[in-house]
C-alpha positions in Angstrom: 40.2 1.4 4.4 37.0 2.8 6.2 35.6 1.3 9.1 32.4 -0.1 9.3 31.6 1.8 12.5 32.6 5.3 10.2 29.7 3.5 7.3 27.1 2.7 9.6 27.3 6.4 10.9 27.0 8.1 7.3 24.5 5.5 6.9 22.3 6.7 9.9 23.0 10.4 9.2 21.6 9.9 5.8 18.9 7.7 6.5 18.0 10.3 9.3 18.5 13.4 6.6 16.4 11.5 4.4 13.3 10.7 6.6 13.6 14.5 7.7 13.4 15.6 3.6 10.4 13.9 3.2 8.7 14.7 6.0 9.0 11.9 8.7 11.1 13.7 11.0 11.8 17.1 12.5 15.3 16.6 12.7 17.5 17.8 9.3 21.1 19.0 9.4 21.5 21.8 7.5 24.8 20.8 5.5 22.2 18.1 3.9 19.6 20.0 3.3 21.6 22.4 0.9 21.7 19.0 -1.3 18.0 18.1 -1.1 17.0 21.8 -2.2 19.0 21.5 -5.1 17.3 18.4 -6.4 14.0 19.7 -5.2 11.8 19.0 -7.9 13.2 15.2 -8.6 12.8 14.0 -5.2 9.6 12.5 -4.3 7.2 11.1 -1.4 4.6 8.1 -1.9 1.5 10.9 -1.7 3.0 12.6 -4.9 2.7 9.5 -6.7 -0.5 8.7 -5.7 -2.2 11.8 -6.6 -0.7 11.4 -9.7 -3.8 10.9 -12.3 -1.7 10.5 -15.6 -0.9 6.5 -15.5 -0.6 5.5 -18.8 2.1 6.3 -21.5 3.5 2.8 -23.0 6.5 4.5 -23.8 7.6 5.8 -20.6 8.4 1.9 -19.2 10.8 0.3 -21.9 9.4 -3.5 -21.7 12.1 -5.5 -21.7 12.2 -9.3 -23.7 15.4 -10.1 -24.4 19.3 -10.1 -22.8 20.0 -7.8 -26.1 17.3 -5.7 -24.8 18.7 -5.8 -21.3 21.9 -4.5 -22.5 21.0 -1.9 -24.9 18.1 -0.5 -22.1 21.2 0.0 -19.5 23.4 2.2 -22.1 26.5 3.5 -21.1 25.3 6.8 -19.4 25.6 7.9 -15.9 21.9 7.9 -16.0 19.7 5.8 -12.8 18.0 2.9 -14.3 15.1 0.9 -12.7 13.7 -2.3 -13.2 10.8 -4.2 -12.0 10.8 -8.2 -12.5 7.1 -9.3 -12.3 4.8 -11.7 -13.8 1.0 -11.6 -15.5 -0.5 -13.7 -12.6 0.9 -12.4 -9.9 -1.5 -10.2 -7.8 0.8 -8.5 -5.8 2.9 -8.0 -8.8 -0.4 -5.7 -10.9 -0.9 -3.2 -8.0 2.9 -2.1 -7.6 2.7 -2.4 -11.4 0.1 1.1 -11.4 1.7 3.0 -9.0 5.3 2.1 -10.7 3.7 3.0 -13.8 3.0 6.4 -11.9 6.2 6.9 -10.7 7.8 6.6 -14.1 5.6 9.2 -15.3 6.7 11.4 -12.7 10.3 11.2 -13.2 10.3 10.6 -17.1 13.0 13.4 -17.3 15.1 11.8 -14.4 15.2 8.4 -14.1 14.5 5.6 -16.8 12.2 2.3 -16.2 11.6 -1.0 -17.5 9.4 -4.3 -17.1 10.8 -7.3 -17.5 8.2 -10.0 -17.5 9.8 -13.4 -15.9 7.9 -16.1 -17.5 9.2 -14.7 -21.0 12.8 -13.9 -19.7 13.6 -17.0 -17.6 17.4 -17.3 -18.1 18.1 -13.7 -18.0 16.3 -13.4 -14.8 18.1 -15.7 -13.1 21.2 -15.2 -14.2 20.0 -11.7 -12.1 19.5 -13.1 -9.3 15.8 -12.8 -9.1 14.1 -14.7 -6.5 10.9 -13.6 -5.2 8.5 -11.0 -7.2 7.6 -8.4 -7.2 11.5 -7.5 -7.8 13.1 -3.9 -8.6 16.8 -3.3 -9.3 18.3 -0.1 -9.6 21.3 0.4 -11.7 23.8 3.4 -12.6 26.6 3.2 -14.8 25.7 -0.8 -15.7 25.7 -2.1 -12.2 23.4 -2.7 -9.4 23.5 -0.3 -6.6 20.3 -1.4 -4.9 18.1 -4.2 -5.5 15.2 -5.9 -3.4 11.6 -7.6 -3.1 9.1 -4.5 -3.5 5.4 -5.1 -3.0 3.0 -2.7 -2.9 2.8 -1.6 1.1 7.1 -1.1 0.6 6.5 0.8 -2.7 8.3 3.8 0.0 12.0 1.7 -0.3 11.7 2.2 -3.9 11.3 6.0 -3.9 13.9 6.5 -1.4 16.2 4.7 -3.1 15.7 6.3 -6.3 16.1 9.4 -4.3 19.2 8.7 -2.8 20.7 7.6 -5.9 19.6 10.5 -7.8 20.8 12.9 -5.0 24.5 11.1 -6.0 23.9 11.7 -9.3 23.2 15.0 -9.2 26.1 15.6 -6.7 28.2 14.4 -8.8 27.1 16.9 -12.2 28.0 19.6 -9.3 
């Protein structure tokens, strides 16, 4: 069994590498940064995004209305999924809708994303555990590996995330 000591020092070494990838730090060890170069071009910061002109393509975010749909949109692949659980009248929910709109656009090729709106998919959503909104899970191979309450000024956890689990993925094609 590992210790949680052991965890909570991988999970500072790659919070640290992390930070350091993307500019927030000075400090990156060089057996990370091997990893990071290799997934160069899928790893992103929050300025990339928001230079990003481009924002609409319909078919870039799967809109998701149904548990059938639910299933089918996860697949069976190893692939990253990401979903974000928002509703029409929700202010906060609108702006990280255009920059997540953005970020799909950006990593089309990567990573694949979905709406589900909550007023139209009560059951399902809270049979996901879907509390407060804006909301974004991430999934890989049909489970959860990160979820949380994203709104606009955290829109930073999301790519991060993303990152890290694409970093995974991408070790593990290796």
């Amino acid at each position: 069994m590992i210790s949680p000591y052991f965890l909570f020092l991988l999970s500072s070494v790659a919070s640290i590498t992390l930070r350091s990838a993307f500019g927030f730090n000075n400090l990156l060890p060089v057996s990370f940064a091997r990893k990071f170069v290799a997934v160069k071009n899928t790893c992103l910061n929050a300025a990339t995004v928001q230079d990003f002109d481009s924002v609409t393509d319909s078919n870039i975010v799967t809109e998701v209305v149904s548990s059938r749909d639910f299933s089918k949109y996860l697949g069976d692949d190893d692939g990253l999924r990401v979903i974000r659980f928002h509703a029409r009248s929700c202010k906060s929910c609108r702006a990280l809708g255009v920059k997540y709109r953005r970020l799909a656009r950006l990593m089309q090729d990567d990573v694949r994303f979905a709406d589900i709106e909550v007023s139209e998919n009560p059951e399902l959503c809270q049979a996901l555990g879907v509390r407060k909104l804006p909301h974004v899970q991430i999934y890989r191979r049909r489970r959860v590996v990160d979820e949380f309450t994203c709104m606009p000024n955290h829109f930073n956890m999301l790519i991060e995330s993303i990152n890290i689990n694409l970093v995974a993925v991408k070790e593990e094609m290796l």
